[in-house]
C-alpha positions in Angstrom: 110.7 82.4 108.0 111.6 84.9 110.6 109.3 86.2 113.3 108.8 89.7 113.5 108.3 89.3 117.3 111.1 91.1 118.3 111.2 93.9 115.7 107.9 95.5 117.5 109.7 96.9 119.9 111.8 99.2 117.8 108.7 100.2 115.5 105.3 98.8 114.3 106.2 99.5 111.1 109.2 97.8 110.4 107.0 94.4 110.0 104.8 96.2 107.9 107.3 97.8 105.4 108.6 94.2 104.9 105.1 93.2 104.4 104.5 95.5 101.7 108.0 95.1 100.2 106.9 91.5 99.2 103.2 93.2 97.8 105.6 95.1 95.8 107.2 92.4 94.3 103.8 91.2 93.1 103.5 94.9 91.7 106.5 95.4 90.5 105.7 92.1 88.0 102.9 93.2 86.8 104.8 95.8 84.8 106.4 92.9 82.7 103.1 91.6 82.3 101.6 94.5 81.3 104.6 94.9 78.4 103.7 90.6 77.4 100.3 91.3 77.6 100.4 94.3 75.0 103.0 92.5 72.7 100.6 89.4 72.7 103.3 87.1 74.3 100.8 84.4 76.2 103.8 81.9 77.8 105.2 85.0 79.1 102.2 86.4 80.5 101.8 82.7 82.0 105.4 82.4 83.5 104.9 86.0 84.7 101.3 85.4 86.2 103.0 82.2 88.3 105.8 84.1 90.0 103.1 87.1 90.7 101.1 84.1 92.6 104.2 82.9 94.4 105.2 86.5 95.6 101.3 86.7 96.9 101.4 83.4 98.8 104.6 85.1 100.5 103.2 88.3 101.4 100.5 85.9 102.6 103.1 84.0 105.0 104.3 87.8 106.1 100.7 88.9 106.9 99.8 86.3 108.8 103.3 86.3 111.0 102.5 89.6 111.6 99.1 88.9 112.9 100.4 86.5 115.0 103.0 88.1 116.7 101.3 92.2 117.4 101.5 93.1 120.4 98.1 93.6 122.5 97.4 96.2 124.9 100.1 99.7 125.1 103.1 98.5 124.3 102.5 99.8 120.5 103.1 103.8 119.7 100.7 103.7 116.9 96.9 102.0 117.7 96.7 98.4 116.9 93.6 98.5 114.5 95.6 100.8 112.8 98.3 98.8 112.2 96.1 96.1 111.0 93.7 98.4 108.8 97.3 99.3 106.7 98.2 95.8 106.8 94.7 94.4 105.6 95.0 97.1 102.6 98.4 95.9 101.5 97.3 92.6 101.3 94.2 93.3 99.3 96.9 95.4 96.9 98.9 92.1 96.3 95.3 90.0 96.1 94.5 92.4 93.4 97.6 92.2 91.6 97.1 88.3 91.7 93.8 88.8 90.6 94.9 90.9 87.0 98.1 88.3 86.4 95.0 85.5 86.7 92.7 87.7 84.0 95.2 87.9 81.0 95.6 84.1 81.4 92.4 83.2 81.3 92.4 83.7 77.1 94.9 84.4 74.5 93.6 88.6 74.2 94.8 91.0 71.5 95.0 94.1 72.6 93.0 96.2 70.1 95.0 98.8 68.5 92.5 101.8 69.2 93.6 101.2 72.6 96.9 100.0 72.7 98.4 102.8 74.0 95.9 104.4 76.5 96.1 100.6 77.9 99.7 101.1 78.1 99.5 104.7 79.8 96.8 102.8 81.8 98.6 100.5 82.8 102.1 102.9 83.8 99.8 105.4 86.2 98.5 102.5 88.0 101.6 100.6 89.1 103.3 104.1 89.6 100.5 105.1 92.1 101.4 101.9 94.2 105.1 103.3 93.9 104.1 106.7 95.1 102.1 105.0 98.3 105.3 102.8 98.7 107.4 105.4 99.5 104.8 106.6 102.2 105.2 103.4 103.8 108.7 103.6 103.9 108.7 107.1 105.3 106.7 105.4 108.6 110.2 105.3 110.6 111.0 108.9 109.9 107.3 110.0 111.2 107.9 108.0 114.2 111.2 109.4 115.0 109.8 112.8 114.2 106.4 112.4 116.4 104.7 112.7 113.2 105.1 116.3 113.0 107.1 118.8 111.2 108.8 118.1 107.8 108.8 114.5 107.7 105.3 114.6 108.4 104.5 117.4 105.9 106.3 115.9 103.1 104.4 112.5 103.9 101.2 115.0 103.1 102.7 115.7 99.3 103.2 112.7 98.4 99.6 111.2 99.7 98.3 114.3 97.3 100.7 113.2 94.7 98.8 109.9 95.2 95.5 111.2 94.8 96.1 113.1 91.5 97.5 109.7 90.2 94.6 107.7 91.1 92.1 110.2 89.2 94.6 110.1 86.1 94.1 106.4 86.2 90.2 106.7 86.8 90.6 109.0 83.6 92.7 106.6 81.2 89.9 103.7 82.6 87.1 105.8 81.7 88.6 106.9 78.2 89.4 102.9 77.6 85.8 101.9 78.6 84.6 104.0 75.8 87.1 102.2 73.1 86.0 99.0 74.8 81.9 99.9 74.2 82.2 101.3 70.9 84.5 97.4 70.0 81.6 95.4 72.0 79.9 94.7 68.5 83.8 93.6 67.2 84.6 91.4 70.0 83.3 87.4 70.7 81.1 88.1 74.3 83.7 86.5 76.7 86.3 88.7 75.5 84.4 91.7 76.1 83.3 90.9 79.6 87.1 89.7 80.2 88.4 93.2 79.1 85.8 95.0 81.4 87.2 93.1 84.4 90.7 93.3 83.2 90.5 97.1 83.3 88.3 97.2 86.8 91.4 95.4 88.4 94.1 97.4 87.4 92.1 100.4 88.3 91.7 98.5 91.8 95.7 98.7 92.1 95.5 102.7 92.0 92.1 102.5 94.3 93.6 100.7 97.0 96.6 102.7 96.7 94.6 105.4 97.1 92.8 104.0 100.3 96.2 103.1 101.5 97.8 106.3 101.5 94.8 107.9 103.0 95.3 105.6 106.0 98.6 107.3 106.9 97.2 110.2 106.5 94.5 109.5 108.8 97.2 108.1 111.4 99.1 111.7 111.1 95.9 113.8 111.7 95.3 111.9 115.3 98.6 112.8 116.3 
């Protein structure tokens, strides 16, 4: 695999937007997933869940080059802890996403029709938050270039709003789901329902960390 040594020179965040490139292959799976998991297609879900795993061990691989090879001291234009704060926060994003593909193996769910299509729309807001917070990261040239000022920087703002108005869509769709979930609980075998509940917390978690990601930059722009 190729150091990213060298590429700290030109920017910090070069390493890091090929860092979360690979978290959004992890991502980016789980919308298959989601589409198995709703159509009740369990070898699928399983084939799918085994490449999401593969793409976290190489975002794994990536993080840990990275850690390796950042620079100490000034030679970095943006603080070191905060290069590492956005870099731990990706990696928990593809953890998480490991975490959901590991959940809808674990037993052969049906999706209960009350639900099936808030779990769908559920499902849809969550990845596309990650999207939305994707973009930001590969906007981090751009605000470098620019001194992390003027339109670049302001249109960096939008979308981390854009992000948050997401997130509390998502937090919406959970809620609304819990309540289908509850008012099943007498319906569904124990396991099942305690699977479901942390089923639904982790794809929330996507859209959280998303969330918490996006903020970061945001944070980085205000110091400048």
């Amino acid at each position: 695999m190729r150091t990213f040594a060298s590429l700290f020179g030109k920017s910090p965040f070069v390493p890091l937007q090929s860092h979360m490139r690979k978290v959004g292959e992890c991502v980016d799976e789980l919308g298959g997933l989601f589409k198995a998991f709703l159509a009740g297609d369990h070898p699928m879900i399983a084939e799918l869940a085994r490449k999401i795993s593969k793409s976290e061990h190489e975002a794994d691989l990536v993080k840990n080059d990275i850690r390796n090879h950042l620079p100490r001291g000034l030679f970095l234009a943006v603080d070191r802890g905060k290069i590492l704060e956005i870099l731990s926060t990706q990696d928990e994003i593809a953890d998480t996403a490991e975490n959901v593909a590991v959940l809808c193996t674990l037993k052969n769910l049906t999706v209960p029709e009350p639900m099936k299509d808030l779990f769908n729309e559920f499902c849809a807001k969550s990845t596309d938050c990650f999207q939305l917070t994707s973009r930001i990261i590969e906007e981090l040239d751009e605000l470098l270039e620019s001194g992390f000022g003027g339109a670049e920087a302001e249109r960096v703002r939008e979308i981390v709003h854009e992000v948050a108005v997401k997130e509390h869509e998502v937090d919406l769709c959970q809620r609304s789901l819990l309540r289908v979930i509850f008012n099943l609980e007498d319906q569904l075998p124990y396991s099942e329902f305690h699977l479901w509940l942390g089923i639904l917390a982790e794809i929330a978690q996507i859209s959280d960390l998303s969330e918490n990601l996006a903020d970061k930059v945001r944070t980085t722009l205000e110091l400048k």
